[in-house]
N, C-alpha and C positions, 0 to 999 in steps of 0.2 A: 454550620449553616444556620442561620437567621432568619427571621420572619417576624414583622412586626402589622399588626392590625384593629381600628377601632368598629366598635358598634352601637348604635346608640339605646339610650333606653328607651321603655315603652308604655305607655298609660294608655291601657285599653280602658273604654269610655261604660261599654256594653257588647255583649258577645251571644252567641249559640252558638250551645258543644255538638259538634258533628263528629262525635268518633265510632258509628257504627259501620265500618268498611275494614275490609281484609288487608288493603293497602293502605301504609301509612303516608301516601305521598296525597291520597284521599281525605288524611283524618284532618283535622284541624277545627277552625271555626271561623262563623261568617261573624262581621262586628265591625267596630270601628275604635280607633287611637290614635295619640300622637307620638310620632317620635322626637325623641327628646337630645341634646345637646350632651349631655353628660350620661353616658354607657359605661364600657367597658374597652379599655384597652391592653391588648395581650400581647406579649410575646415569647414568643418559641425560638430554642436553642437544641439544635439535632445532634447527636454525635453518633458515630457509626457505631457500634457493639457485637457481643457474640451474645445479646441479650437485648429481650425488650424492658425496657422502665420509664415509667412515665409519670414523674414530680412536676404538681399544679401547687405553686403558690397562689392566694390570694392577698390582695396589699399585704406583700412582703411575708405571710405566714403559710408556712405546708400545711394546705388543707385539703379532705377530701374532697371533691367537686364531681360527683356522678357524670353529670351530666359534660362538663368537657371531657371527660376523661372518656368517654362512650363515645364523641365524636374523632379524638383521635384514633382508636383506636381502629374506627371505622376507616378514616383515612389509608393507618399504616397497614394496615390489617397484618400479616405473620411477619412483615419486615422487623430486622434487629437493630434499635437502635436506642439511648439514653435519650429521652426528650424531657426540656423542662418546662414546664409553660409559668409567666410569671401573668397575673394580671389582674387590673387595678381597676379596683371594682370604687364607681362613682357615685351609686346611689345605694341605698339601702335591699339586702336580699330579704324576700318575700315580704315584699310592701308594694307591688303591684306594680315593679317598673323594670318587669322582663329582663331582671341581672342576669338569672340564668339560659335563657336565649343569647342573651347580647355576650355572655361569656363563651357559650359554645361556638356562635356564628364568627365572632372575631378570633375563638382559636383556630376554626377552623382554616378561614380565612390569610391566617398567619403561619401557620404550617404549610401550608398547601405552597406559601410565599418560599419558607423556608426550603422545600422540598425543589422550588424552580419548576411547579407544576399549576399555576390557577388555575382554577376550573370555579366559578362564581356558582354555575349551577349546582353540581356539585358540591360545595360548600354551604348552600343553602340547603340542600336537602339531608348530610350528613346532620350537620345542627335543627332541623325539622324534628330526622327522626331520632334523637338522640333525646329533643325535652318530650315527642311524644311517650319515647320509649320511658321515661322516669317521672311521667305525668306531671311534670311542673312545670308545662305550660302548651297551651293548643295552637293560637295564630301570632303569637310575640314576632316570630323567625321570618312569617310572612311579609309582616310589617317593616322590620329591621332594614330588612331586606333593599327596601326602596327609601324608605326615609318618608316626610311631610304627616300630612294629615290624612291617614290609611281607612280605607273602607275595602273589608275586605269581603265581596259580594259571595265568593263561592267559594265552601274550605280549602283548605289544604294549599299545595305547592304545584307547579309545573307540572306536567303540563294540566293539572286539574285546577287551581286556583283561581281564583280572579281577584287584583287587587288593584282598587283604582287610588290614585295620589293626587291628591289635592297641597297644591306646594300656599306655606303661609311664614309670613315672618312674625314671629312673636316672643314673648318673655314670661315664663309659665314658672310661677312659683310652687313649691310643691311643701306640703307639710305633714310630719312623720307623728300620726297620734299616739298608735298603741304596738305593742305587740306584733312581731310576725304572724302574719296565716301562710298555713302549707298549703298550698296550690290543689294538693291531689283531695286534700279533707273535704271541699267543696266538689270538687270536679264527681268525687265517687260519690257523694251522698245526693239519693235522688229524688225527695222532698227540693232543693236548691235546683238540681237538673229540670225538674221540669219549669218551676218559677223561671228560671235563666233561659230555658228555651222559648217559652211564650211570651214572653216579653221581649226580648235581645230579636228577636225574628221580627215582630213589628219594628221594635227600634232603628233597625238596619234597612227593613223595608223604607222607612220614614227618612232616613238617612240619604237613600239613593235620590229620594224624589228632591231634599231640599241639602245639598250637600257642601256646607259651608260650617264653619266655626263656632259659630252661635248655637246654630242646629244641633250639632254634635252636644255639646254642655250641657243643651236644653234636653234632650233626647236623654242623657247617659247620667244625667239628676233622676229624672223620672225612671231609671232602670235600676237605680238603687236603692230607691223609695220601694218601687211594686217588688220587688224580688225579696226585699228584706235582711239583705247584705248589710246594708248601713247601721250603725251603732248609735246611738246617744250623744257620743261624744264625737264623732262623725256629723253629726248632724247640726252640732251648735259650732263646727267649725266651718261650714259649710255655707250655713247661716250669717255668719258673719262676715265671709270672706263675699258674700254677694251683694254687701252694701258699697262695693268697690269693684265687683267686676262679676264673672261665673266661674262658677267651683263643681266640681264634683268629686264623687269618690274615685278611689283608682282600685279597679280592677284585676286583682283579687290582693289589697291588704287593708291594713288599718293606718290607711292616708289619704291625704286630699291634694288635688291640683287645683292651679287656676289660673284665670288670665283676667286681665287689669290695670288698677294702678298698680304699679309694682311694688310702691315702694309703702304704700298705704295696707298692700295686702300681708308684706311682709309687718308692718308693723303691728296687726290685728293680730295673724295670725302664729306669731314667734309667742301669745299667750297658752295657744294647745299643743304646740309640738316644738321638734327642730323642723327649720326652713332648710330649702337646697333652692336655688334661683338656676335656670337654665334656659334655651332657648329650644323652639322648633328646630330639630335637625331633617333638611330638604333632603339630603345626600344618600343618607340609607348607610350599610356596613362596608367599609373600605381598607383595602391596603396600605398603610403608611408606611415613611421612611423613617 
């Protein structure tokens, strides 16, 4: 049995972490992002057992993956059976474009295929709580979810969530400065918690009232500035890439996105990092064949 599934990535702009509730279909955060053209594509191979075992490749190498491996298992739960999941991951992990959302949600997504049982909700909330459960990441899954330009007004998932989608067609170049950041190192330290919450509250506030593209850029520069996320080296690429269009940080690594001239931004910008060029993904996380 087969299952094949994509999800796209995700560049939160500006966020507030809402995780003080019992239920994790409550936890998440409110904020805003785009999804992105280039995610993660998975797929899953079931075979029947008198055992459970569950091998996650990523491009092509056995690695461990907490976080799919928490969603399937959530799926199968005491069922026996060999599963493999293969999947090809498109943008760089912990550099702020929700691999590990877009890999849970698409595995989810793909088993669920394989098994000849979808359940989209379900599958959204398995991969919910599977990054809340490994704190590496709070509203990625929300987002994924629907696809476009995400404002997600009220945490969490179903039936608690609110996320409204603003559909845009664009060409969003993205550029990879330094180092991975672990998700949870910011999320637990609470000097950052509060800066990210007083700030990402207005931002999002600000967001509802004027809730277009520009806004968003404009809004999620000014939430890496005040919160003091942004780096040095962050900052003069950021700088540069806005004499061609708007850039910001991405939420939570050591990279920047933007929109523009394309090809003007790539040329600036291939002097701080590696480029990945992708597009607004409308669609949100889907089944393919």
């Amino acid at each position: 049995m087969k299952g094949k599934a994509f999800c796209p990535g995700h560049a939160t702009g500006f966020f507030e972490i809402c995780d003080d509730f019992n239920d994790f279909k409550k936890i998440g955060s409110r904020g805003a992002g785009i999804c992105l053209s280039k995610g993660v594509i998975s797929m899953v191979d079931i075979t029947p057992s008198n055992r459970q075992k569950i091998t996650i490749y990523l491009n092509d190498e056995e690695k461990k993956a907490d976080v799919s491996e928490l969603a399937v298992k959530k799926i199968v739960g005491n069922k026996k059976y060999d599963i493999i999941v293969h999947s090809e991951i498109q943008l760089p992990i912990g550099q702020g474009f929700g691999m590990s959302g877009a890999g849970a949600l698409s595995t989810s997504l793909a088993l669920m295929s394989a098994l000849g049982e979808i359940d989209r909700d379900e599958a959204v909330e398995t991969a919910h709580f599977s990054e809340v459960e490994s704190s590496t990441g709070l509203g990625d899954v929300a987002a994924q979810s629907v696809g476009g330009l995400i404002i997600r007004e009220k945490a969490g998932i179903a039936p608690y969530g609110i996320v409204n989608k603003i559909f845009c067609e664009k060409e969003v170049v993205i550029c990879v400065i330094g180092a991975p950041i672990k998700t949870k190192t910011i999320l637990r330290n609470e000097r950052y918690k509060k800066l990210i919450n007083r700030y990402g509250s207005k931002c999002v506030d600000e967001m509802i009232k004027k809730p277009d593209l520009e806004n968003f850029f404009d809004l999620s520069l000014k939430f890496a500035q005040k919160t003091g996320l942004m780096t040095k080296e962050l900052r003069k690429a950021i700088e540069a890439a806005q004499r061609h269009g708007k850039a910001t940080m991405a939420m939570l690594g050591n990279s920047i996105f933007a929109i523009g001239d394309t090809k003007k931004l790539i040329d600036v910008l291939e002097n701080f990092g590696k480029i990945y060029v992708c597009e607004v993904d409308n669609e949100g996380a889907r089944v393919i064949e």
